[in-house]
N, C-alpha and C positions, 0 to 999 in steps of 0.2 A: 190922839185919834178917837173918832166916836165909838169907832167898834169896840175898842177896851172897853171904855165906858159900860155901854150897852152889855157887852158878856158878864163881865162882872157883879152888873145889875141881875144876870140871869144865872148868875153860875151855879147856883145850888141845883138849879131845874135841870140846865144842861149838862151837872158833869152825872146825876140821876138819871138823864134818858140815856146820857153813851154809858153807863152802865149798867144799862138794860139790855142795850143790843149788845155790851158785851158777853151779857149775861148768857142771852139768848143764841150765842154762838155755840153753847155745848146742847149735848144731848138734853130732852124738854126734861126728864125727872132732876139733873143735875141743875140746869138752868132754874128750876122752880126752887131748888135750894137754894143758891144760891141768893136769890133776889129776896126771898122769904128768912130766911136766918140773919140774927143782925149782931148777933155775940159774937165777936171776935173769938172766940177758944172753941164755938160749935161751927165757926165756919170760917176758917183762918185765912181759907183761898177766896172768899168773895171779900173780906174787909183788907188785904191784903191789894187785890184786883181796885179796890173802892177808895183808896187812900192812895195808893199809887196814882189813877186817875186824876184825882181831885190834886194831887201835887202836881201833876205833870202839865192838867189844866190852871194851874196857876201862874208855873214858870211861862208857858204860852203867852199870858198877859201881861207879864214883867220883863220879860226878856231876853229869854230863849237860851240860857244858859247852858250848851253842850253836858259839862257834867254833870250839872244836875237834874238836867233831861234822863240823864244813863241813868241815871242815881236812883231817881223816882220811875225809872222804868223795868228797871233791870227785874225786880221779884215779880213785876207781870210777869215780863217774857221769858223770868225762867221754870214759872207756873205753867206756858203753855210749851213753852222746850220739852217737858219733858212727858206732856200729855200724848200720846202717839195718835190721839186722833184729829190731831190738826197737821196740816201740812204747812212747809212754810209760810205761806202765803196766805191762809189761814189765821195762823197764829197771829201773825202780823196788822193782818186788814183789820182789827177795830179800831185801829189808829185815823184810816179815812173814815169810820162809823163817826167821828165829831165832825167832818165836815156835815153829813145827813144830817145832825143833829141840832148843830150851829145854824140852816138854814131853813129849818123847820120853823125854829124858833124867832128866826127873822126874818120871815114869810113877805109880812107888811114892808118892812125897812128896804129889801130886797125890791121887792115891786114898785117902792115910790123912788126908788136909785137914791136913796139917800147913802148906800155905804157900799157900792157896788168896787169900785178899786179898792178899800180899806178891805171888803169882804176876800180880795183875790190876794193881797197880800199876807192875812191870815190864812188863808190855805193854803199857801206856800210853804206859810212854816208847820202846817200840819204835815207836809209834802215831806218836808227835812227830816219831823219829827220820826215818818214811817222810816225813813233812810234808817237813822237812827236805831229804832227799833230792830230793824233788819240785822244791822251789824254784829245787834246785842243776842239774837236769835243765832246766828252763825256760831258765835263765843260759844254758847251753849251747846249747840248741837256737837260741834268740835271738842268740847271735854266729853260729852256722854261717850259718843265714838271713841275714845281715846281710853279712857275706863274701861269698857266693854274691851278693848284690843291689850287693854293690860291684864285685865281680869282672864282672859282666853291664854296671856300666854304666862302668867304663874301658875295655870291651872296646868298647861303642858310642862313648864318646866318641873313642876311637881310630881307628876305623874313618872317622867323620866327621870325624876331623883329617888323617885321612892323603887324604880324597876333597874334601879343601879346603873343606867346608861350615864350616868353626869359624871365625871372624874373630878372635877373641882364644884365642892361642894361650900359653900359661903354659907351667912346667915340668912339663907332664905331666898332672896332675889337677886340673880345675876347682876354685876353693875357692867359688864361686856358679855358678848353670847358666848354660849356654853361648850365645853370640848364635849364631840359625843364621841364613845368607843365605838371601834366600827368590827 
């Protein structure tokens, strides 16, 4: 197909601009870190966010390989899982920010219809890749809630162990729910 051709030929630019708008989805002091620190150890969530990117944009052009879509996506979305100021939906969308990105930079090709079908069948799989992502967002959000609801109730059964209400006392955490004295 041309379009591989053609991204590939652009890939440094374009997976540099979707990591700009991704950049640009946080608050502007954290965004301007992120895009300005380039040492991996001073800024672990933009080289992180940056190499994820650039793997994810590569499998795109190879061949869309479900797990290692997950694989190269997963420490993005569990960077923004657990940011509380993105909302799903949020967190998700800079997966279409490479469609903006891809047709920016093929403005000309675009306009002379030299890759107009090739162009829709790659944003298809950008289409799949958001599904994707989604799924990977869900996993996460469902362990944070699920930690938080364990955390809440070792914190009760604790409390009630220490104020003698528990009759059967184990090492620490219930493995069935607790007899209380009434």
């Amino acid at each position: 197909m041309i379009i591989e051709n053609l991204l590939a030929q652009k890939k440094t630019v374009i997976v540099k601009d979707w990591f700009n708008l991704v950049a640009e989805s946080y608050p502007p002091d954290t965004s301007q870190f992120l895009k300005t620190k380039k040492d991996a150890f001073a800024n672990p969530v933009g080289k992180t966010i940056l190499n994820g990117l650039e793997a994810v944009f590569n499998e795109l052009l190879s061949g869309m390989d479900d797990k290692a879509i997950t694989s190269f996506l997963d420490p993005i979305i569990r960077i923004r899982a657990v940011q509380t100021i993105f909302s799903p939906s949020q967190a998700t969308s800079f997966i279409f920010d490479l469609k903006k990105v891809v047709r920016k930079n093929f403005k000309k090709e675009i306009k002379e219809n030299s890759i107009p079908k090739e162009l829709l069948i790659f944003e298809s799989k950008i289409d799949r890749l958001c599904l994707i992502a989604f799924d990977i967002y869900s996993e996460c959000r469902e362990k944070i809630y699920q930690l938080k609801v364990d955390t809440e109730r070792n914190k009760i059964y604790s409390a009630f162990a220490r104020a003698g209400l528990i009759t059967d006392l184990t090492d620490g955490i219930p493995e069935k729910e607790p007899e209380f004295k009434a």
